[in-house]
LOVEXMI-676181 format. One line per 10 residues: number of its first residue (from 1); for each residue y, x, z of C-alpha. Coordinates in steps of 0.001 Angstrom, whole numbers, plus 500000, padded with zeros to 6 digits. Layout:
# residues N
NUM> Y:X:Z; ... .
This chain:
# residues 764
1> 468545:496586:502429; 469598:499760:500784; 473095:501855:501252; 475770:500094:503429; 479054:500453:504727; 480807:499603:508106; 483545:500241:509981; 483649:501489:513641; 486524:500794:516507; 486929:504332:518119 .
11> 488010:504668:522096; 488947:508165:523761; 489901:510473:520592; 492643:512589:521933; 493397:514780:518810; 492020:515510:515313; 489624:518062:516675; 488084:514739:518114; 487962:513241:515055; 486533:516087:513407 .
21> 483839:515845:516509; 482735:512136:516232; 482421:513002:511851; 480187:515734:513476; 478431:513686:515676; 477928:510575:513506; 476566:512768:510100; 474140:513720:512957; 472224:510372:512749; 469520:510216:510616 .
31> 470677:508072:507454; 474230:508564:507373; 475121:509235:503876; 479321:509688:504424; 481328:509474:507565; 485127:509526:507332; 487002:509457:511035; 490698:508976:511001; 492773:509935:514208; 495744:507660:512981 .
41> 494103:504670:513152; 490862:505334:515335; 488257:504516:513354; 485109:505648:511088; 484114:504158:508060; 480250:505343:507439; 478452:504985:504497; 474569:504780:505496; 470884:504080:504924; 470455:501082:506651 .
51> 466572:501180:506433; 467107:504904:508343; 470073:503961:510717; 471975:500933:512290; 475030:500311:513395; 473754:500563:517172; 472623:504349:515910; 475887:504817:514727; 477613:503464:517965; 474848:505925:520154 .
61> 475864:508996:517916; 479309:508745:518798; 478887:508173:523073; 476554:510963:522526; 479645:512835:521667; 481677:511524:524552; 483691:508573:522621; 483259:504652:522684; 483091:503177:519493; 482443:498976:518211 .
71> 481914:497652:515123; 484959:495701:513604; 484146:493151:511728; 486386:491588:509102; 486906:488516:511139; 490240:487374:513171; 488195:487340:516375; 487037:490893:515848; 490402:492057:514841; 492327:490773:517604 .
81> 489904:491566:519876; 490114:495613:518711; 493990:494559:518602; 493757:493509:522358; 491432:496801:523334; 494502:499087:522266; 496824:497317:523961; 494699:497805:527107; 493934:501309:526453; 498015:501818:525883 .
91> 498405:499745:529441; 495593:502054:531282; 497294:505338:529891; 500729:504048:530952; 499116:503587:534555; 497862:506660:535391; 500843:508293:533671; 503198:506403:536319; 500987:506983:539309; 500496:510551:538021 .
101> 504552:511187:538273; 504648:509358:541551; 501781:512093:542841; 503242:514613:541576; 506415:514595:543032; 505167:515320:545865; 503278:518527:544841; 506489:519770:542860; 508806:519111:545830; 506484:521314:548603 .
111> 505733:524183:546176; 508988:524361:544764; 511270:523046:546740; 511776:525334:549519; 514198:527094:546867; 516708:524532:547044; 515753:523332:551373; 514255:526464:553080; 513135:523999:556011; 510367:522674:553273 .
121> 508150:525788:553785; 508015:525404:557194; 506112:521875:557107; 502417:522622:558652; 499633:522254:556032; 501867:522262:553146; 499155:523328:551013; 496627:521103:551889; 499210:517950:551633; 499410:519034:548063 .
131> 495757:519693:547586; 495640:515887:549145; 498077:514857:546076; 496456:516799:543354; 492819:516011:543767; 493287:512927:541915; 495582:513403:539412; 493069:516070:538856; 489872:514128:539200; 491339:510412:538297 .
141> 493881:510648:535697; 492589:513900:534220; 488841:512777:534177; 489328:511587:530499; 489962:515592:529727; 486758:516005:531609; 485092:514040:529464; 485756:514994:526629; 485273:518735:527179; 481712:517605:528338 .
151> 481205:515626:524431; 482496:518997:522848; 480239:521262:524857; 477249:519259:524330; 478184:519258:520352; 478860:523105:520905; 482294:522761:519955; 485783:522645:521518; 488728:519932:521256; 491913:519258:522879 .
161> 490664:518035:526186; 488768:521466:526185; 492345:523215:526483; 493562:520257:529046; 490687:520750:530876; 490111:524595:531332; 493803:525307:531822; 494545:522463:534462; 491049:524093:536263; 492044:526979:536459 .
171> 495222:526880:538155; 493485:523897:540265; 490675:525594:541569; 491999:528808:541728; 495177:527391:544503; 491857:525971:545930; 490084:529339:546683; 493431:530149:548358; 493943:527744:550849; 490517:528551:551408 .
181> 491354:531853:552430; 489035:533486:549906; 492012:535284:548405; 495719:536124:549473; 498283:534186:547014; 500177:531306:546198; 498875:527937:545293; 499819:526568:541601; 498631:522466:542472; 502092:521563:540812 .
191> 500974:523156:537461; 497874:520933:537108; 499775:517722:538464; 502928:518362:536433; 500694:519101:533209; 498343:516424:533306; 501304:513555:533700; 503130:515777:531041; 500301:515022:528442; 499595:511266:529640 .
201> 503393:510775:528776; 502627:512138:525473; 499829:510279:525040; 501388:506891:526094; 504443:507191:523681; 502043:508467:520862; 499736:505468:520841; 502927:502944:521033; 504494:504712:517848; 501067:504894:516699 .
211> 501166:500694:517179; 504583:500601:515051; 503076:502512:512370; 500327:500143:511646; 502614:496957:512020; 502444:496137:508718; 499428:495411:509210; 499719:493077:511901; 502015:491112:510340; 499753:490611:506887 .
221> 497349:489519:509509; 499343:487191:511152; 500349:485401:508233; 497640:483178:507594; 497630:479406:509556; 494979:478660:512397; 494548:475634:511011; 494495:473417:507617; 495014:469861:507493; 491964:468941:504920 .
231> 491685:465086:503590; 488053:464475:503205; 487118:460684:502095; 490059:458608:503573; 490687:460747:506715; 492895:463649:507030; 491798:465916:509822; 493471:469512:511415; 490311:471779:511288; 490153:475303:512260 .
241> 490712:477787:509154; 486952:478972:509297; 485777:475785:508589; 487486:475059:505022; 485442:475289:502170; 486022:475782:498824; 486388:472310:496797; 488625:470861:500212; 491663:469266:499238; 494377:470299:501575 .
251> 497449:469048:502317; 500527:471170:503005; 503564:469805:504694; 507112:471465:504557; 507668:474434:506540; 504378:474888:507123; 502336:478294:506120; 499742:477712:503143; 496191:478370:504473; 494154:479519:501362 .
261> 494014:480118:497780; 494341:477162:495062; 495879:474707:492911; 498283:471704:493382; 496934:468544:492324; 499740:466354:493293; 503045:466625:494613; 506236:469023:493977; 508094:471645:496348; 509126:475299:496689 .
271> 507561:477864:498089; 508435:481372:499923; 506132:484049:498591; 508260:486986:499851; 505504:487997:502278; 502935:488576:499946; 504939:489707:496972; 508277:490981:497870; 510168:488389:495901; 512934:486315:497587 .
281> 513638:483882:494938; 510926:480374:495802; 508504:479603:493524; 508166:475944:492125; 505022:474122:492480; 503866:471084:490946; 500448:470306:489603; 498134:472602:487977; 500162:475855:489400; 498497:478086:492088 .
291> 499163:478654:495701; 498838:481561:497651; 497346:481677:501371; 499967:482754:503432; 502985:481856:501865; 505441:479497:503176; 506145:475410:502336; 509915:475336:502268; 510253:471244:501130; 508125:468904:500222 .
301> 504705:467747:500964; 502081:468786:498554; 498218:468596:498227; 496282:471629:496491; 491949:472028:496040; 490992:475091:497902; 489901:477656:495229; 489343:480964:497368; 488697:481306:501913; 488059:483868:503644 .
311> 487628:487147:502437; 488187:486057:499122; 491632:485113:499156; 494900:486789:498026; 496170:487950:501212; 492277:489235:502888; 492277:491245:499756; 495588:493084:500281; 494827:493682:503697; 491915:495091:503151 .
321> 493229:497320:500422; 495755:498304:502866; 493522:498912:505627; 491031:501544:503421; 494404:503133:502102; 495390:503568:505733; 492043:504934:507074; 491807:507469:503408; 492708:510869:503572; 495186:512664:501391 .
331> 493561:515910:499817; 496135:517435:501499; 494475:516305:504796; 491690:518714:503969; 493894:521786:504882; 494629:520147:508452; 490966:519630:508713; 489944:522893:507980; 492904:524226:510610; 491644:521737:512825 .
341> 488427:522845:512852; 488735:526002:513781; 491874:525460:516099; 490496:525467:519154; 487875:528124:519480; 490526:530433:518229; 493113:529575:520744; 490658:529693:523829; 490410:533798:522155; 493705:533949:522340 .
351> 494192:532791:525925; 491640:535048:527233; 493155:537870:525306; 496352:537161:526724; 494984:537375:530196; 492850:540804:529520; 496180:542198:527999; 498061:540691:531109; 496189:542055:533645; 494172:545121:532188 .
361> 496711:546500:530223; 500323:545519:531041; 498645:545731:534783; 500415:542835:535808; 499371:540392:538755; 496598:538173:538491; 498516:535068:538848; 500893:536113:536301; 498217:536847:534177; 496890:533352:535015 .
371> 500039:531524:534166; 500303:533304:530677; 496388:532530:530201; 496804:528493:531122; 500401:528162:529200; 498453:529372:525917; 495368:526995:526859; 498128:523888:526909; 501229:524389:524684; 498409:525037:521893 .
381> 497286:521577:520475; 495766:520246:517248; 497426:516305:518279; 500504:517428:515707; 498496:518894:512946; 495660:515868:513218; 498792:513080:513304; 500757:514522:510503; 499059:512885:507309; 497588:509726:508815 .
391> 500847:508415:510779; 502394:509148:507564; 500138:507352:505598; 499906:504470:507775; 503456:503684:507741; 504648:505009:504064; 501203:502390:502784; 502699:499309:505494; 506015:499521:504276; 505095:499340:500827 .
401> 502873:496334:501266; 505844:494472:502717; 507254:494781:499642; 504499:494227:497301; 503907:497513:496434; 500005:498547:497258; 499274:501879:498068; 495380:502140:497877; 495493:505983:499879; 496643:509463:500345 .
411> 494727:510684:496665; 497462:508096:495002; 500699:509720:496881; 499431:512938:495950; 499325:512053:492682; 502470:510599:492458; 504355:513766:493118; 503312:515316:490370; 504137:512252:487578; 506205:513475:484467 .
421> 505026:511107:482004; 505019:507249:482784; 502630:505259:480182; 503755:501627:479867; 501180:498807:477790; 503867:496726:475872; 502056:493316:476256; 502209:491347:479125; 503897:495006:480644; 506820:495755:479129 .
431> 507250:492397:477242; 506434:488935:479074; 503226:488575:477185; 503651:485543:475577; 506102:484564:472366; 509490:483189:472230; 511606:481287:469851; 514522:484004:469475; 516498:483689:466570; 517210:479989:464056 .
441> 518573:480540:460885; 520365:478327:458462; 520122:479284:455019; 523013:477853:453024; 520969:476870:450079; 518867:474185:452641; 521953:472326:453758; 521114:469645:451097; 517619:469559:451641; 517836:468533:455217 .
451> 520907:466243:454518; 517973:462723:455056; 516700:464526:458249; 520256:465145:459071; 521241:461551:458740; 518350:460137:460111; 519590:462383:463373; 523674:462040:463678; 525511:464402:465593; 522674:466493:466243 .
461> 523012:469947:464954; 521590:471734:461899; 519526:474194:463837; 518001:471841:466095; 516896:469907:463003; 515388:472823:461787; 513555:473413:464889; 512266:469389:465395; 510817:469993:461942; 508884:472909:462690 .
471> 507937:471520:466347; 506758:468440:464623; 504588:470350:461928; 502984:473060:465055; 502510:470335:467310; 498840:470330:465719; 498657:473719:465408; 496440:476039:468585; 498007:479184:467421; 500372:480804:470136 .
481> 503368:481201:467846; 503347:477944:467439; 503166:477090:470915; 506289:479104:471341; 508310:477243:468967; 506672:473530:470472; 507763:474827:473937; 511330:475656:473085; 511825:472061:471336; 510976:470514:474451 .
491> 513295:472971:476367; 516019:471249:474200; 514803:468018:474562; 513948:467002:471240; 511856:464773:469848; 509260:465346:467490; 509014:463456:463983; 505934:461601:463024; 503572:463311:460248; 501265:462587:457917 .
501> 498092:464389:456023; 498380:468023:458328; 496572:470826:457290; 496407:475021:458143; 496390:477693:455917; 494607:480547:458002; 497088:483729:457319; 499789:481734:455981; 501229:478662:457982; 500829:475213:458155 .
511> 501839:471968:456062; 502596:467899:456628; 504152:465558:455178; 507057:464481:457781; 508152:460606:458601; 511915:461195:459390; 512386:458381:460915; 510596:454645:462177; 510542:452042:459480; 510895:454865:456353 .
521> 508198:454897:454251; 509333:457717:452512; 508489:461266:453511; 509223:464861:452744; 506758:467536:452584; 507391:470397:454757; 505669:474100:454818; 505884:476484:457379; 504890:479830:456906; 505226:483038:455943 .
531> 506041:484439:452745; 502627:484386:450757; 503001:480404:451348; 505916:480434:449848; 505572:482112:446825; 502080:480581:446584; 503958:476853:446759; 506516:478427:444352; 509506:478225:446749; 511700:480920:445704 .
541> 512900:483102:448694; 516233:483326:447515; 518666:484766:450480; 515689:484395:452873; 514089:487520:451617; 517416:489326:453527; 516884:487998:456807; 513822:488166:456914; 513735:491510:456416; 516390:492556:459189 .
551> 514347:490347:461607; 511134:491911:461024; 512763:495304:461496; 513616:493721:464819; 510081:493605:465413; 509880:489792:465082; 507624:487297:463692; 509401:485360:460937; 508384:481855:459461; 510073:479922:456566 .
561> 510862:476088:456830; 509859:475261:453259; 510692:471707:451715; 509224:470965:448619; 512008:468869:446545; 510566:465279:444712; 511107:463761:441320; 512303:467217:439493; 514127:468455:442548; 514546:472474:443482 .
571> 511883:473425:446142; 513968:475585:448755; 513831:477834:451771; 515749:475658:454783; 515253:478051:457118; 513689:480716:459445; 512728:480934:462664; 511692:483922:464181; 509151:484507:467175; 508823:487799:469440 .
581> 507069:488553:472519; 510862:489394:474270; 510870:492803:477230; 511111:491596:480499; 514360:491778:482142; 514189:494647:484183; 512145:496883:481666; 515372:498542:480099; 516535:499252:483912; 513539:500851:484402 .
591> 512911:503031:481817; 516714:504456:482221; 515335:504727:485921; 512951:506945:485447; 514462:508448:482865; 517199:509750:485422; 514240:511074:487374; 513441:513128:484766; 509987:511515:483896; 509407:511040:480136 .
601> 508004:507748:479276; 505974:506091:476473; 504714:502995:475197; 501081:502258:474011; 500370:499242:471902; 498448:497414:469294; 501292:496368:467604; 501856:497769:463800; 504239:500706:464306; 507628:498899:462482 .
611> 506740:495857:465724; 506112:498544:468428; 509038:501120:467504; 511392:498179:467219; 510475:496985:470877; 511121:500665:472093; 514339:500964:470825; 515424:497653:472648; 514265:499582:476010; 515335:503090:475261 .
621> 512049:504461:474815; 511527:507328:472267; 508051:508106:472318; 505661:504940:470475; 501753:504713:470301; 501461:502105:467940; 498036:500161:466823; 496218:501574:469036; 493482:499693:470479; 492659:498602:473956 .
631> 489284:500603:474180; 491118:503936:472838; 494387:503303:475224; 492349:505921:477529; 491845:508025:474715; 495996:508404:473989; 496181:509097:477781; 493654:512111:478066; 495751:513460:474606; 498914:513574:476888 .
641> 497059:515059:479179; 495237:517737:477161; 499395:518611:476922; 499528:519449:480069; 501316:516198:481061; 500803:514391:484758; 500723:510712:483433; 500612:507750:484952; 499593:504873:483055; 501063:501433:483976 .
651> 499086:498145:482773; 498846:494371:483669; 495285:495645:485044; 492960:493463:482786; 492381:494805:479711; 493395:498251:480904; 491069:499160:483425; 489960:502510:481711; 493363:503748:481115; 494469:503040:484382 .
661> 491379:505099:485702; 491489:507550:482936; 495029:508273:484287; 496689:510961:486757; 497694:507522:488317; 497146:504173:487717; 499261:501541:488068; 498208:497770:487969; 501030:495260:487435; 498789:491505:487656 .
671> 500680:489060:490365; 498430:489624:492523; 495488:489526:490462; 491856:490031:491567; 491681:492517:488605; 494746:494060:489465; 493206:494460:492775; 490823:496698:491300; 492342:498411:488911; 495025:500679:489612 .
681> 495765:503389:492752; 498646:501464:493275; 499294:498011:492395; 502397:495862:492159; 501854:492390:493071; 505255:490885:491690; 505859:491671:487613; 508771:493388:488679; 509140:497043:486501; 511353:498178:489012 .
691> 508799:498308:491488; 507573:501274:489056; 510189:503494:489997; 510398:502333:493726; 506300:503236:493938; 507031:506448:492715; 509547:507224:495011; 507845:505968:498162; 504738:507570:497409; 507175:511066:496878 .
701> 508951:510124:499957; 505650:509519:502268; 503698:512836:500950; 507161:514760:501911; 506521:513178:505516; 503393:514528:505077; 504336:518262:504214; 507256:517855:507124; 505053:517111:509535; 502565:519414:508521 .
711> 505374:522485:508928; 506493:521282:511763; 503240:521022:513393; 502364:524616:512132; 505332:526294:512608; 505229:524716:516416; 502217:526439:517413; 503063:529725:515310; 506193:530267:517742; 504831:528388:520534 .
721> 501714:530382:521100; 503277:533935:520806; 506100:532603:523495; 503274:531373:525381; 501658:534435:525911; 504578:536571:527022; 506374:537392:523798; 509400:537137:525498; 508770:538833:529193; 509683:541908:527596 .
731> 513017:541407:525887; 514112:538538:528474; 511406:539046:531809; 510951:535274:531168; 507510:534042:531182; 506767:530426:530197; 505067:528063:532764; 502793:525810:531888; 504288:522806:533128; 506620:523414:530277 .
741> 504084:524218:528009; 502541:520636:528762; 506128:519020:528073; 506479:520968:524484; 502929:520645:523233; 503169:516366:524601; 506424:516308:522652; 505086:517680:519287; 502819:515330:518561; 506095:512495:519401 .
751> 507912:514369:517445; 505596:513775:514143; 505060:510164:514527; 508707:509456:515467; 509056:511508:511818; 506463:509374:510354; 508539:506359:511310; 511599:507389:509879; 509946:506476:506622; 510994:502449:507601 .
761> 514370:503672:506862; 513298:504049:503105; 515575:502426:500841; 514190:502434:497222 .
């Protein structure tokens, strides 16, 4: 018991005025702690007491607003079942849109008409047929408006279907008194009709780009199997995906989809992980390397231990991280709100104004005065302003999860605007994270020295002897520069020697004595180590001490190949083999990247400053924090920013956590990490540095969707509302009907999420 969350399935929200309504209505319930609605993808999260409030209260607090509302769970059932509610809703708005335009027809022909066939306003009852037609498009397709005007005065408030609904009754009920014979005049039933299947048009194509902005989404969702062929005792049976457990040993056959998180245990293929990280290239499997749920079997037949269902796995985490990035709100969502909020109130002012100053003052005819008072009411709507940041968010956040770039929310793409300084941890960042055998080097003087080893080993050559003798000597060493130089030995396919009497020197290296061959019985004793070994053995450095030197200045990890000489001969240096944690391909072509942008970047290590400068220079980087370590990397970061710098901080997301949330933005690189998960506002699930740069530009390219829309959706209503009301009559004697109103104020709100989805065209 205690605080929970949940998420709620919203039905009937017309505009962001609604939204702003059900957060109204639902921080109404006793218990409710925090209640975020987002228009874009109709729902609420709510934070609440759940020893105060339920989810039932929750669902009540919203109908007593005027809206439907379900819980969605996290399950597939639940989601396709919201997934299928939409696409009814969609169906039922197309419907009465249709039979709206077929009704209306009608109306428009016998009021208007008779302009183009005189003969029309002789037809008996003409008013009454269209009275017959307009009822209910009035009272059946425009009950929803009805509705919802009814929620918003109950809440003391207005919304969008407040406008709908007062304008498209006025000009209703008003042609109504007149074929009543109550007053002389014309009947407007074509301005109701017209307007009402003017708005469900706008409606219907809204919600179906609404649908393409969230397919992102879908597809995550629809990557995951049904079913999982799981071999428990000698039986292998096709169960449904609910029912593995962790500790089931799966088996995966080619071209089939991978249903959970794990590890091979026996067999070898390739597989496509391209949906969940962006990368084309396949990824070989073979035992003891993990698979991803989702991700596709291209050949071969494999069998892997399920390590992570459900929720737990890789693919339920991004979509969930994708989901709460899509339902967030950009700060600059605030300033909609706010506009939003007070929208409609102040719009219903300036309707009746217009009428007052229509009839009272410019002493113009009551209907006239009518038609500038309802063309106010309608081509004034909040849809635009509401739709602006969420449709944007929605589909800048999907298309950067297709390409394994997470967007956690709108606070992130804010923040990205306003980067100047880019961060970057050198380990396991910048550099692969784990050492490499780069350079071998002969010294002249240990040609003689290796000449047994040499002849033991024809035709092989001299620096591959020098590496099967260190190989052969760190094959019983744990330390991970020797595992480096082990691992490249068996890259090149060579065997180690036999050795005798091993010990370690903590600080210093390692010594053996090494069998060169099967059936010698001599042996030669071999150091390797730095250079306090071998002075300490008394092996003179001779032209080492040079090359070592111009290695370390590389930044690189040098070790001697000592041989101690028997019966009176010279101890020598053979030779050296350096070791070096190596950049990552791409880093160099990213830090020119943003370079170009104009963003200065840095690099924060541990490393002594000779290691750490040397690395920098490799990548182009000017700027080095060196030793610094990883509790004070948040520290460095608040010092850049105490210098007025916007810095984002980029990190493999384990041992960086507080930088990354110290940071104007953080930026998790972990392969899809848990951790990574967690870490950073955005996170890259492929070790790709590129994907740096390209986050940084879709997040800049999103929020200016965002602003776009936002000006668009302003400056709409700024002219729109002035033309409205009869700024024009004057200079032109043109006064706007509201039928056209309808069309421009349905078409505004289009006219943002067709912007919004513009953003697929991104190219990074």
């Amino acid at each position: 018991m205690g605080q929970q969350t949940t998420t709620l399935s919203l039905r009937g929200m017309h505009c962001a005025s609604c939204a702003q309504l059900i957060e109204r209505g639902l921080k109404k319930v006793p218990g409710v702690q925090q209640a975020n609605v987002n228009y874009g993808t109709e729902r609420a999260h709510v934070v609440f007491d759940s020893v105060t409030a339920s989810v039932d209260s929750l669902i009540r607090g919203v109908e007593n607003v005027g809206y439907h509302a379900k819980e969605l769970k996290e399950d597939r059932q639940s989601r396709q079942s919201e997934d299928d509610e939409r696409r009814r809703e969609i169906q039922k708005i197309k419907t009465k849109f249709f039979i709206s335009l077929v009704l209306s027809l009608p109306v428009l022909v016998l009021s208007m008409g008779m302009k183009i066939v005189p003969a029309i306003e002789n037809i008996p009852n003409r008013e009454w047929i269209q009275f017959l037609f307009a009822t209910p498009i009035q009272f059946w397709a425009g009950w929803q408006f009805y509705r919802g005007f009814w929620g918003a005065l109950k809440a003391r408030t207005a919304n969008m279907d407040s406008l709908i609904a007062l304008g498209t009754s006025a000009a209703y009920f008003y042609s109504l008194v007149v074929i009543l014979k109550l007053v002389e005049g014309e009947v407007y039933f074509e301005i109701g009709s017209i307007l009402i299947a003017f708005v469900l048009l706008g409606k219907w194509l809204e919600a179906r780009a609404k649908g393409k902005t969230g397919e992102a989404i879908k597809k995550l969702m629809g990557l995951a199997p049904t079913t999982a062929f799981v071999i428990r005792g000698e039986r292998e049976l096709e169960i449904p995906l609910e029912q593995v457990v962790v500790g089931d040993h799966i088996r995966v056959k080619p071209g089939s989809k991978i249903p959970v998180d794990g590890m091979v245990e026996d067999g070898v293929s390739s597989v496509d992980e391209s949906m969940i990280t962006g990368e084309s290239i396949p990824v070989e499997k073979s035992a003891g390397t993990a698979v991803i749920g989702g991700t596709i079997n291209i050949h071969g037949s494999f069998v892997f231990q399920a390590k992570k269902i459900g929720k737990e796995t890789l693919l339920a985490g991004i979509i969930k991280l994708v989901e709460d990035a899509q339902a967030s709100k950009a700060p600059i969502q605030r300033f909609a709100d706010r506009v939003s909020a007070y929208f409609v109130p102040i719009v219903i002012a300036l309707a009746l104004i217009t009428f007052l100053s229509w009839y009272f003052i410019a002493a113009q005819p009551f209907v006239s005065s009518l038609l500038a008072f309802v063309a106010v009411l309608v081509i004034a709507c909040p849809c635009a302003l509401g739709l602006a940041t969420p449709t944007a968010i929605i589909t800048g956040t999907g298309l950067g999860a297709s390409r394994g770039i997470l967007i956690k929310g709108g606070e992130a793409l804010e923040a990205a605007r306003k980067i100047d300084t880019v961060v970057f941890d050198k380990t396991g960042t910048l550099t692969i994270g784990k050492p490499l055998v780069t350079d071998i080097v002969q010294l002249e003087e240990g040609q003689k020295a290796l000449t047994f080893f040499i002849h033991q080993m024809a035709g092989t050559h001299i620096e591959d002897i020098l590496l099967q003798v260190a190989a052969s000597l760190e094959a019983q060493s744990e330390h991970s520069l020797a595992e480096a130089i082990v691992k490249e030995a068996k890259v090149r396919k060579l065997p180690l020697f036999a050795i005798r009497n091993f010990s370690a020197q903590p600080g210093r290296g390692v010594y053996a004595e090494i069998v060169p061959a099967d059936g010698v019985t001599s042996t030669v004793n071999v150091l390797l180590g730095n250079r306090k070994m071998m002075v300490e053995a008394g092996i003179p450095l001779g032209s080492a001490e040079s090359f070592m030197h111009a290695l370390e200045e590389q930044g690189k990890t040098v070790m001697a190949v000592g041989i101690l000489g028997q019966q009176g001969s010279t101890h020598v240096v053979a030779g050296l083999i350096a070791v070096s944690d190596v950049p990552k391909q791409d880093a160099r072509e990213a830090v020119r990247a943003l370079t170009e942008r104009g963003i200065s970047v840095a690099m924060i290590t541990g490393d002594n400053r000779r290691t750490g400068e040397a690395i920098a220079r490799q990548l182009g980087i000017t700027r080095v924090l060196a030793e610094v370590l990883p509790q004070d990397k948040a520290d460095e970061v608040k010092k850049l920013q105490a210098e007025g710098k916007k810095v984002a901080f980029v990190g493999d997301g384990v041992n960086d956590a507080p930088a990354l949330a110290s940071a104007d933005l953080g930026i998790a690189i972990g392969s899809g990490t848990d951790v990574a998960l967690e870490a950073g506002q955005i996170v890259l699930v492929k070790n790709n540095l590129l994907d740096v740069v390209r986050a940084i530009r879709l997040s800049q390219a999103t929020f200016r969707k965002i602003v776009q829309n936002l000006f668009w959706a302003l400056i709409y209503n700024v002219a729109g509302i002035p033309i409205a009301a009869g700024a024009l009559y004057g200079v032109l004697g043109w006064q706007l009907r509201p039928e056209i109103a309808g069309a421009a104020m349905a078409l505004s709100s289009v006219s943002v999420v067709t912007n919004s989805l513009l953003l697929k065209r991104f190219r990074a």
